[in-house]
C-alpha distance (Angstrom), angle and dihedral (degrees) to the residues before:
residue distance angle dihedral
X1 . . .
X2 4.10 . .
X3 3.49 106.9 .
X4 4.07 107.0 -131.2
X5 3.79 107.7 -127.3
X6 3.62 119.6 -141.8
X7 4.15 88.2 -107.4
X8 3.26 89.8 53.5
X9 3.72 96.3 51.6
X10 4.12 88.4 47.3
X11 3.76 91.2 47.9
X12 3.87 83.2 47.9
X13 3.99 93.9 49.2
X14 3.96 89.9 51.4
X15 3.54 97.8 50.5
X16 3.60 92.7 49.2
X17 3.72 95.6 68.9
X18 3.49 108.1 17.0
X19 3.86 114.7 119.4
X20 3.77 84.4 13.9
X21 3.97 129.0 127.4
X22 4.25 106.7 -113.1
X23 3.20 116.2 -96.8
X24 3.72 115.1 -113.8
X25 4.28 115.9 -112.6
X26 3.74 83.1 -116.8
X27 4.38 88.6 48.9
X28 3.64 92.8 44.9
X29 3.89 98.8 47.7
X30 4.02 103.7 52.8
X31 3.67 110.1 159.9
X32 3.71 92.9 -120.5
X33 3.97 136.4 -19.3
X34 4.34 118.9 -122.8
X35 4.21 111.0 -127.6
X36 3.68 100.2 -166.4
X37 3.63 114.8 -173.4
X38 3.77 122.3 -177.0
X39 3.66 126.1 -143.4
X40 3.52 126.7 -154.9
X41 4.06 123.7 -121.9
X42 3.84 88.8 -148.2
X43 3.60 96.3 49.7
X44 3.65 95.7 82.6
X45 3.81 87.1 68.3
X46 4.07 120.2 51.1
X47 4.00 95.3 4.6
X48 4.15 91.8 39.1
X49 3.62 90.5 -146.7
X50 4.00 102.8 154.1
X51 3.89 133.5 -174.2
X52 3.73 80.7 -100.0
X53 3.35 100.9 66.2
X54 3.91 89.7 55.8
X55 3.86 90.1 57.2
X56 3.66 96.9 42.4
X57 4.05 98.8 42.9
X58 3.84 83.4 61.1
X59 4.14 86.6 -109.8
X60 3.58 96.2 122.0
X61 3.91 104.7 56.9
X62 3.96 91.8 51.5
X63 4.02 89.7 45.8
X64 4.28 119.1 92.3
X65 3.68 87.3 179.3
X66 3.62 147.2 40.8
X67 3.70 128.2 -177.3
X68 3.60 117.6 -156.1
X69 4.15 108.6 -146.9
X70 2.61 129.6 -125.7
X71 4.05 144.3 19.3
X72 3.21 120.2 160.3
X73 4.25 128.0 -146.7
X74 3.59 112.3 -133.3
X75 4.10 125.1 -144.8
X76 3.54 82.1 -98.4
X77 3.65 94.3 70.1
X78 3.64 96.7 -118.5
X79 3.75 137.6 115.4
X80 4.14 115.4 -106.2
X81 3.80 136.8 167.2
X82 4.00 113.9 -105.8
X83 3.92 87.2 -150.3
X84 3.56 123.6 18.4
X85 3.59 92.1 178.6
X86 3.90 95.8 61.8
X87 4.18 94.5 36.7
X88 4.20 95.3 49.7
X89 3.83 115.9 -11.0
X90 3.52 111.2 53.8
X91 3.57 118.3 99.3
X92 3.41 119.6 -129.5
X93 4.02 122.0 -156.3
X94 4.15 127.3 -139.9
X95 3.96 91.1 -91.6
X96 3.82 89.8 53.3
X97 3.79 99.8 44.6
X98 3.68 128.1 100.8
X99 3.44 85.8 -144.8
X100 3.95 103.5 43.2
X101 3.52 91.1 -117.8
X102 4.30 125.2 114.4
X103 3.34 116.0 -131.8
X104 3.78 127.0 -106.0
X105 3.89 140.0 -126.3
X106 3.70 108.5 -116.5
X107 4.44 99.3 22.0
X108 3.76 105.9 137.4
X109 4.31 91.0 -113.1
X110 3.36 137.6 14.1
X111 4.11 135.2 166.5
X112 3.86 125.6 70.6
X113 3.74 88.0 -41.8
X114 4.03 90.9 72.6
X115 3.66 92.2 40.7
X116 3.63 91.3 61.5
X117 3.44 91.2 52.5
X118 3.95 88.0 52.4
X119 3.34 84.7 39.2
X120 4.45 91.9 50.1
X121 4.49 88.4 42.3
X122 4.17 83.1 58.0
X123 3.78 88.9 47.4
X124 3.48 119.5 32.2
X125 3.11 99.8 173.5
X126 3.99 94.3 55.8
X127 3.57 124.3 104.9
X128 3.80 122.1 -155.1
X129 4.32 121.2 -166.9
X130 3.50 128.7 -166.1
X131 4.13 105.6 -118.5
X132 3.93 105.3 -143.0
X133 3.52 114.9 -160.6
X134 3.77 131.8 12.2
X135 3.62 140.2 174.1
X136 4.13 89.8 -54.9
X137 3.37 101.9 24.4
X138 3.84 101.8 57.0
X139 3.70 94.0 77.8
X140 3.97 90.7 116.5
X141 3.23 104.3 27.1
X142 4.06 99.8 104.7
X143 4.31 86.0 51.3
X144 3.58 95.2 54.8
X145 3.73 92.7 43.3
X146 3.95 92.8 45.8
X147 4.17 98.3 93.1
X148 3.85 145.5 20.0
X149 3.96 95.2 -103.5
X150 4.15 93.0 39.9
X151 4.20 90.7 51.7
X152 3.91 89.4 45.2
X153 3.64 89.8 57.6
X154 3.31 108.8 40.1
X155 3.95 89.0 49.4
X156 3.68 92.3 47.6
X157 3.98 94.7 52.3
X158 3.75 88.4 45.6
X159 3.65 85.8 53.7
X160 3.43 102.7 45.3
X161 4.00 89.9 44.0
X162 4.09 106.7 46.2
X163 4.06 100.2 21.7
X164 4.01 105.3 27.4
X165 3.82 81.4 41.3
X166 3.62 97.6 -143.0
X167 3.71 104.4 156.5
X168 3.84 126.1 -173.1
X169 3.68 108.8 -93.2
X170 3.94 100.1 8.7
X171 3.58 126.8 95.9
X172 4.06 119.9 -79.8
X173 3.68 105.9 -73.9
X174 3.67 104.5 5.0
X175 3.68 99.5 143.1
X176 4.09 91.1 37.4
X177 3.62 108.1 141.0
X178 3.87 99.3 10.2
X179 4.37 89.2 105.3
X180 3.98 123.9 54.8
X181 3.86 94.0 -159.1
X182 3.81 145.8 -45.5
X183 3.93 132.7 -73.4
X184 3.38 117.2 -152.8
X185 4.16 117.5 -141.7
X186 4.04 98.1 179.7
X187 3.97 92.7 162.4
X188 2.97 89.9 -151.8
X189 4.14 141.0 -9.5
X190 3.77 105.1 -157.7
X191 3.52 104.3 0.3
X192 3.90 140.3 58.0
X193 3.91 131.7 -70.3
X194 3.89 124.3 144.2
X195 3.82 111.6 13.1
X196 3.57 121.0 -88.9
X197 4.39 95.8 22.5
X198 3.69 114.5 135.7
X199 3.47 121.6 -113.0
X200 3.51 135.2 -173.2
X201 3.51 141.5 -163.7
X202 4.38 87.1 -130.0
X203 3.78 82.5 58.9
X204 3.35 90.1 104.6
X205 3.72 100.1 51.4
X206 3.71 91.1 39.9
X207 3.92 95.6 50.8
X208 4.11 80.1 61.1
X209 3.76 101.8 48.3
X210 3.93 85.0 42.5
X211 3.67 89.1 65.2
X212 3.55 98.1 39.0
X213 3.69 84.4 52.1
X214 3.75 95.4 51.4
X215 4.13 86.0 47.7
X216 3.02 94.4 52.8
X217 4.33 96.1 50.0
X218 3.20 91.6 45.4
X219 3.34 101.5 50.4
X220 3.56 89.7 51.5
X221 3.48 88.5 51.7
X222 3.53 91.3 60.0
X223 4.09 102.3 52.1
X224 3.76 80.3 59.9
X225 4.10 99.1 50.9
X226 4.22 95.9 16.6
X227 3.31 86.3 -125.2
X228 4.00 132.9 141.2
X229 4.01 111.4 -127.2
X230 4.00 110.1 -163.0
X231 4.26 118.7 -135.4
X232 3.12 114.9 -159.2
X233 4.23 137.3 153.2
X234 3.76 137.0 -162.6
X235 4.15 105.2 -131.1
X236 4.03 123.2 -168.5
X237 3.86 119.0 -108.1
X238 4.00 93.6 -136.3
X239 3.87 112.1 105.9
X240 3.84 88.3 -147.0
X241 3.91 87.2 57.0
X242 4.00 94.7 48.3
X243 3.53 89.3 51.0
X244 3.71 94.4 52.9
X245 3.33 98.9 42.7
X246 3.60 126.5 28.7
X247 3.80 147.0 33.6
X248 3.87 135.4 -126.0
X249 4.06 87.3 -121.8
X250 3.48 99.0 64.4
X251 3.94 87.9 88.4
X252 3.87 83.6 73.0
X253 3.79 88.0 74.1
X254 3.81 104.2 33.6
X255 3.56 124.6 80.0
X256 4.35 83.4 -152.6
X257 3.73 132.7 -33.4
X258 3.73 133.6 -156.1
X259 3.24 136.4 -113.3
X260 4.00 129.2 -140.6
X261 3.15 106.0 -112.6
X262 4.32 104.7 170.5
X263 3.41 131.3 43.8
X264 3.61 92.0 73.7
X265 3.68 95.3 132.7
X266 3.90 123.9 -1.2
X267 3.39 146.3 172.4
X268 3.55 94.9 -83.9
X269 3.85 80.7 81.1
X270 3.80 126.9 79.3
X271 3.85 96.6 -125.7
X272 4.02 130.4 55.9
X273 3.67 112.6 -115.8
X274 3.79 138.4 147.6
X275 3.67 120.0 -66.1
X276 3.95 100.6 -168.8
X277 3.66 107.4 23.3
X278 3.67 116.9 156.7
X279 3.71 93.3 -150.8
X280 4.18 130.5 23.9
X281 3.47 95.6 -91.1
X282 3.96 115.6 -125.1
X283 3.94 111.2 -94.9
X284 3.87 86.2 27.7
X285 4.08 109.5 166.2
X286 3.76 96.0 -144.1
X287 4.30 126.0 73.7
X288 2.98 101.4 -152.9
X289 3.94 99.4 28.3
X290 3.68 137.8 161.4
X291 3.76 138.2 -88.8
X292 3.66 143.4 132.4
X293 3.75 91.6 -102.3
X294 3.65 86.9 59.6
X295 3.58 101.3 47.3
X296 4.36 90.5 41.7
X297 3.94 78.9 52.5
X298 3.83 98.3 52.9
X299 3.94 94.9 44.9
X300 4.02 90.8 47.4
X301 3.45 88.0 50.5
X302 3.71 87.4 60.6
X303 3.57 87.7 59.6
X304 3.88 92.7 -106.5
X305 3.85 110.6 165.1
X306 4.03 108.0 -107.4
X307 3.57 92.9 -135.8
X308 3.88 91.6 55.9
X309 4.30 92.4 55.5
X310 3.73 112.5 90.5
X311 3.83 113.3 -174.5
X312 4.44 115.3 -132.8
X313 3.48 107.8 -142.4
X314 3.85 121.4 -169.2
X315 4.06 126.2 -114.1
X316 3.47 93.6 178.4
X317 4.28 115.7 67.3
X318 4.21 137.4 -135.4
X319 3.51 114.5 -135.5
X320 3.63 143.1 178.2
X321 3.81 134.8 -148.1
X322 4.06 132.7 -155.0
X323 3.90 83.5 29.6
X324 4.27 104.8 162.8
X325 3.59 133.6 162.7
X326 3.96 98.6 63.4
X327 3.32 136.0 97.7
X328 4.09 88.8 -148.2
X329 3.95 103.3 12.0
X330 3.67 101.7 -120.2
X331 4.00 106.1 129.8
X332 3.46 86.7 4.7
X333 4.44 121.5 141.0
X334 3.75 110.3 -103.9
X335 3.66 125.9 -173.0
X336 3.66 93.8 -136.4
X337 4.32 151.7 -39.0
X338 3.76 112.2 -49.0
X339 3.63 122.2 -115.7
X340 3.86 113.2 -78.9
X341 3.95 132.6 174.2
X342 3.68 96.0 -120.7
X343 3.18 108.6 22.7
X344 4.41 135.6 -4.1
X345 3.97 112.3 -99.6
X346 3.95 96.4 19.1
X347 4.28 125.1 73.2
X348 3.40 133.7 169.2
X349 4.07 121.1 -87.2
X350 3.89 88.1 -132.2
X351 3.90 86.4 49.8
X352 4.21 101.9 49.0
X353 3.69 92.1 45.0
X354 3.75 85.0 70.0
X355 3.72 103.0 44.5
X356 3.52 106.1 112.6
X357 3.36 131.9 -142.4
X358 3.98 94.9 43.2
X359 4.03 128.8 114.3
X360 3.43 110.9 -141.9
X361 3.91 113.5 -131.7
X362 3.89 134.1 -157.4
X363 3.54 145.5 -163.4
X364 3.80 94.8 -170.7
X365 4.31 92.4 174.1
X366 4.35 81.5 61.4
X367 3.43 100.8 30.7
X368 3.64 114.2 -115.4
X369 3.50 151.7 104.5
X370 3.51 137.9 -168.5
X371 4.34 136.2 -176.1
X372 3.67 118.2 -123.1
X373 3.94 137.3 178.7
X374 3.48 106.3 -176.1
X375 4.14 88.3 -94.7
X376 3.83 103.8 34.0
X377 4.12 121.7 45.3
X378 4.03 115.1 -177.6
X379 3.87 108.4 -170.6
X380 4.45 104.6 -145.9
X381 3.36 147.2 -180.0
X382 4.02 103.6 -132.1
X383 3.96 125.8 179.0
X384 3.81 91.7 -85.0
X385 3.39 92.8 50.8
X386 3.43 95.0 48.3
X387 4.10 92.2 48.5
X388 3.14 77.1 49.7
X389 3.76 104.8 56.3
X390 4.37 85.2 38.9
X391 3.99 84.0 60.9
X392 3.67 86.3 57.3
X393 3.46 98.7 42.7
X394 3.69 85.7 61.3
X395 3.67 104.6 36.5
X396 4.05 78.6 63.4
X397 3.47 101.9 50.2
X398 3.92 93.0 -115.7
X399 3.63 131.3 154.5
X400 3.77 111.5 -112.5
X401 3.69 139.3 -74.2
X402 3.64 134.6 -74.0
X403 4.06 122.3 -157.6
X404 3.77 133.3 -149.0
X405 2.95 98.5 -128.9
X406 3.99 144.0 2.0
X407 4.08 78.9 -151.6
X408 3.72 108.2 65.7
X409 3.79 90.1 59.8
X410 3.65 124.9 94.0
X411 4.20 127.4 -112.0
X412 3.59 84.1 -86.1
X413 3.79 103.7 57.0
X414 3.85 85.7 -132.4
X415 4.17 92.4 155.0
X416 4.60 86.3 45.7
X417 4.21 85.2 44.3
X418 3.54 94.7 58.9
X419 3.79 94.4 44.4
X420 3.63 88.2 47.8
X421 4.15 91.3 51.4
X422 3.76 95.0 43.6
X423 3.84 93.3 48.3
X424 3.98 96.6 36.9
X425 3.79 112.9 131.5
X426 3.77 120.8 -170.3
């Protein structure tokens, strides 16, 4: 891990708020900040990032929240698990545990689900939500939002599947208690996300009956158990995308939401740029282009409560190859996506920080920072940034940070540590 000097932490401090509005005494002395990190169901498998890992790195103990992606909605209109076997049927052995103890033929649950309750016993202070939706699994979303009886349903089977715990197969109630609440990841009401979703213009109406509809279950739910169930949802940063989709009174229902904060540019594009900046950088390509500013703007001018916006930031990076023409790559042509283990264009924070032969870059009055070699440019989020971007966060009044995701950092949760430092509250 790079050590981050003193200077660099100043340099950080003053870029944070510089050409900022002051933050109000009220703004600048919230009680205490959410860091939501989500980890991925499928990342137990190919990328072998456990539940364990997030206790041992150190992750877990500076974490309030955890979402749990993803589950899908079916055509039916109802709430499902995509893989049974990784939420409560695998077996998990001593090395694997959060606890240090192998699973057993015959325990009443097993999989990811019963990790995060190791994980929750460790942490009791920790929150973990169930993330419905997601880039794939938002196909459905808009049909079982579209009336009164279709909303009802699908937030009653979500209910009765992730926070009653009744699983198919296992006792009544097995998994009761194991989830806080439910996150939703409807990408996006009213406009278009993966290929082939249906959208609707009513999107946007829907997406704010759906919440008060899960409100309203869940607070049900809790005058029966006396129990607190968390709302949350995962909104897009592009102004065009807010408009279509979403209204200013949603923040009635939600306890906080957060905002995308990545993807701004991407390999998909035939020029490097930033990904995560908080500002338009200088020189930017684009009118009108991307940022966090921007998208905290937009959702303020809906009259969403500060303390209720919680900014995503990216551990994982974009990058371009064949990029010529630039004396430090950034908004530079590039013949394609780099090479990356999972999937060309994006890599791993925990894997770029070790590429060698790269000079790492930054635009510290923006807030970004990107890798290049003179062939290759990766644009990251590194600890700096990141303390950074949690200097921000304050200096507007905002509610925390939110990470995609708990795999991209490295075994020492260096990206989560310096959220955790720049956010820390007494």
């Amino acid at each position: 891990m790079r050590v981050l000097t003193r200077r660099l932490i100043a340099a950080a401090a003053v870029a944070a708020v510089a050409s900022t509005a002051v933050a109000t005494p009220a703004q600048a002395s919230a009680k205490s900040y959410v860091k939501v990190g989500y980890f991925t169901q499928w990342g137990i498998y190919g990328r072998d990032f456990q539940l364990a890992d997030v206790q041992q790195s150190g992750a877990a103990s500076r974490l309030t929240h955890i979402n749990y992606a993803f589950g899908p909605v079916t055509a039916d209109g109802l709430c499902v698990s995509a893989d049974p076997w990784a939420d409560w049927q695998t077996p998990f052995t001593a090395e694997n545990s959060v606890d240090g103890v192998a699973d057993v033929a015959g325990q009443p649950i097993s999989g990811n689900l019963n990790q995060i309750a190791e994980l929750k016993k460790k942490n009791p202070k920790l929150r973990v939500l169930i993330s419905l939706g997601g880039w794939t699994g938002s196909k459905y979303f808009s049909d079982a939002a579209l009336t009164d009886a279709s909303r009802k349903k699908l937030v009653s089977s979500c209910v009765d599947l992730w926070i009653k715990g009744n699983l198919p197969g296992l006792p009544a109630g097995v998994a009761a208690g194991v989830l806080d609440g439910i996150d939703l990841d409807w990408e996006w009401p009213g406009s278009s996300g993966e290929v082939g979703n249906v959208i609707r213009p009513e999107d946007k109406q829907n997406f704010t009956l759906l919440t008060e509809e899960f409100r309203a279950q869940l607070s049900a739910l809790s005058r029966t158990t006396k129990k607190r169930y968390d709302l949350t949802a995962f909104l897009p940063a592009a102004p065009v995308k807010v408009d279509a989709g979403f209204e200013g009174k949603i923040f009635k229902y939600l306890d906080f939401a957060t905002v995308q904060g990545y993807d701004f540019h991407g390999s998909w594009e035939a020029r490097t740029n930033q990904q995560s900046a908080l500002r338009v950088p200088a020189g930017a390509p684009d009118n009108p282009d991307f940022s966090s500013e921007v998208a905290i703007n937009k959702w303020l001018s809906l009259g969403a409560p500060r303390q209720k916006l919680v900014l995503g930031v990216p551990y994982y990076s974009q990058g371009w190859t064949g990029v010529t023409g630039s004396r430090n790559g950034l908004f530079a042509p590039a013949t394609g996506p780099a090479p990356g283990k999972f999937a060309a264009g994006t890599e791993d924070y925990k894997t770029v920080r070790t590429l060698p032969g790269f000079k790492v870059h930054r635009d510290l009055k923006s807030g970004h920072a990107w890798l290049y070699d003179g062939t290759t440019f990766w644009t990251y989020d590194d600890p700096a940034v990141l303390l950074q971007k949690s200097l921000w966060i304050r200096s507007k009044g905002l509610g925390g940070a939110m990470m995609w995701s708990l795999d991209g950092d490295d075994a020492n949760a260096s990206l989560t540590k310096a959220i955790a430092t720049g956010l820390w509250t007494p």
